[in-house]
Backbone bond lengths (Angstrom), bond angles and torsions (degrees), N, CA, C in turn:
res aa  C-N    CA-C-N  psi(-1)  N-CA   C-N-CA  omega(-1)  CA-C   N-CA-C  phi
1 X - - - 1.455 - - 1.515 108.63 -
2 X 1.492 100.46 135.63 1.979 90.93 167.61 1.371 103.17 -135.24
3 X 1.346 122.54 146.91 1.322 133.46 -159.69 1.799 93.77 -138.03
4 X 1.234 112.08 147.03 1.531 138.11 -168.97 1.406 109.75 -127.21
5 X 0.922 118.47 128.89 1.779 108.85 165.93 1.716 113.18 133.59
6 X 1.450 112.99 -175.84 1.751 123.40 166.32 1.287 89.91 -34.48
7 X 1.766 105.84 169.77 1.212 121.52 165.68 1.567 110.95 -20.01
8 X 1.172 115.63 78.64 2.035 118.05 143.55 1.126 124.15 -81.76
9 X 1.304 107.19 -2.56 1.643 111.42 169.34 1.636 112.31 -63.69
10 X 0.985 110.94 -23.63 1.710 115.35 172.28 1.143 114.08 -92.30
11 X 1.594 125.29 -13.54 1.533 96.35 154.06 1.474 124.26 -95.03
12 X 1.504 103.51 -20.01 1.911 92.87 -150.95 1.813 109.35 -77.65
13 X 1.291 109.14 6.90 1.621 117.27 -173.02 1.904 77.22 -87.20
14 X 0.830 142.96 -54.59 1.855 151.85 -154.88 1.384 94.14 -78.27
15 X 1.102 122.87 -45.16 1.914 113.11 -168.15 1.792 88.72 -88.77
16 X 1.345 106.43 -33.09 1.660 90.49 -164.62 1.831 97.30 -58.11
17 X 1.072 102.99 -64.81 1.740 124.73 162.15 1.676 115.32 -2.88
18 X 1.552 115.97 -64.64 1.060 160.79 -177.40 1.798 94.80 -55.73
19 X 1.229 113.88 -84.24 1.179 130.36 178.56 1.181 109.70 -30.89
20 X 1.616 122.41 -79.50 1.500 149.41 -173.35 1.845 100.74 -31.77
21 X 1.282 101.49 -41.60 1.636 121.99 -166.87 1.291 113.87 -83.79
22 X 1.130 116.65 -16.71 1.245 120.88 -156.02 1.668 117.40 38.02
23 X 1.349 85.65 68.21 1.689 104.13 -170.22 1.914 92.29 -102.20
24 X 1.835 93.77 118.44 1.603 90.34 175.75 1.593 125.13 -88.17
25 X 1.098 109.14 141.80 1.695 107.04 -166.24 1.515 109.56 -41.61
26 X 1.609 134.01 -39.29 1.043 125.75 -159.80 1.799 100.64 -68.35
27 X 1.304 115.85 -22.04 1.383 109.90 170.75 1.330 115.61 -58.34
28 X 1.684 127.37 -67.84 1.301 139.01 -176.05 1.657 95.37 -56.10
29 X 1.172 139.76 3.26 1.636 137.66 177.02 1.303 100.23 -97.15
30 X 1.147 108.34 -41.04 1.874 96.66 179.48 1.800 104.44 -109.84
31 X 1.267 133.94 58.84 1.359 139.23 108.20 1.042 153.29 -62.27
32 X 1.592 128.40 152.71 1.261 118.32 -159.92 1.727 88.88 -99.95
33 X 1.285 118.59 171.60 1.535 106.66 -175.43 1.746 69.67 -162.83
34 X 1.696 91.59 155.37 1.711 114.54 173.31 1.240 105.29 -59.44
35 X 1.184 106.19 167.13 1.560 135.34 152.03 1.388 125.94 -121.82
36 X 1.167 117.05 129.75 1.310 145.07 -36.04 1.463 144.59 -25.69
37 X 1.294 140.93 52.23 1.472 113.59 -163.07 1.865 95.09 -135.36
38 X 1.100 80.52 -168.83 1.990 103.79 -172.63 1.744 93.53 -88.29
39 X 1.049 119.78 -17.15 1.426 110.09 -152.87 2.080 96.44 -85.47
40 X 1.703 87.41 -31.74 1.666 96.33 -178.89 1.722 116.70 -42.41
41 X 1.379 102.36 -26.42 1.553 118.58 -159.05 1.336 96.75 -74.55
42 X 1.672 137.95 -48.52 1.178 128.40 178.64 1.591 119.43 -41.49
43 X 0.891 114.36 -20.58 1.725 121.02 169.49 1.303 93.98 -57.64
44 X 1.385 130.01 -69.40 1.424 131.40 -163.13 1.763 110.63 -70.98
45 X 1.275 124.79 -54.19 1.199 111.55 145.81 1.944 147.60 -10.39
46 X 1.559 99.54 -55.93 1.147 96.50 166.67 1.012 129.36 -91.36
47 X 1.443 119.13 -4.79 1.749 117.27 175.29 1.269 107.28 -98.68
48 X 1.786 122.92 46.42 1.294 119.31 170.33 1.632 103.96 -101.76
């Protein structure tokens, strides 16, 4: 995976993660993720 942009350092350790696992997105869609971070946004991401 390669990711570009603001802090992507907070996601690509989670998708790399994700990947390796064969972790399916609808899982990482219903997580809770901190606040403040970039990682919160994958919530919004997958319910497009």
């Amino acid at each position: 995976a390669t990711l570009l942009g603001a802090q992507s350092q907070e996601y690509i350790n989670l998708i790399k993660m994700a990947i390796d696992n064969h972790i399916p997105y609808t899982y990482l869609k219903n997580q809770i993720f901190t606040h403040p971070s970039m990682a919160e946004n994958l919530n919004d991401v997958f319910n497009i």
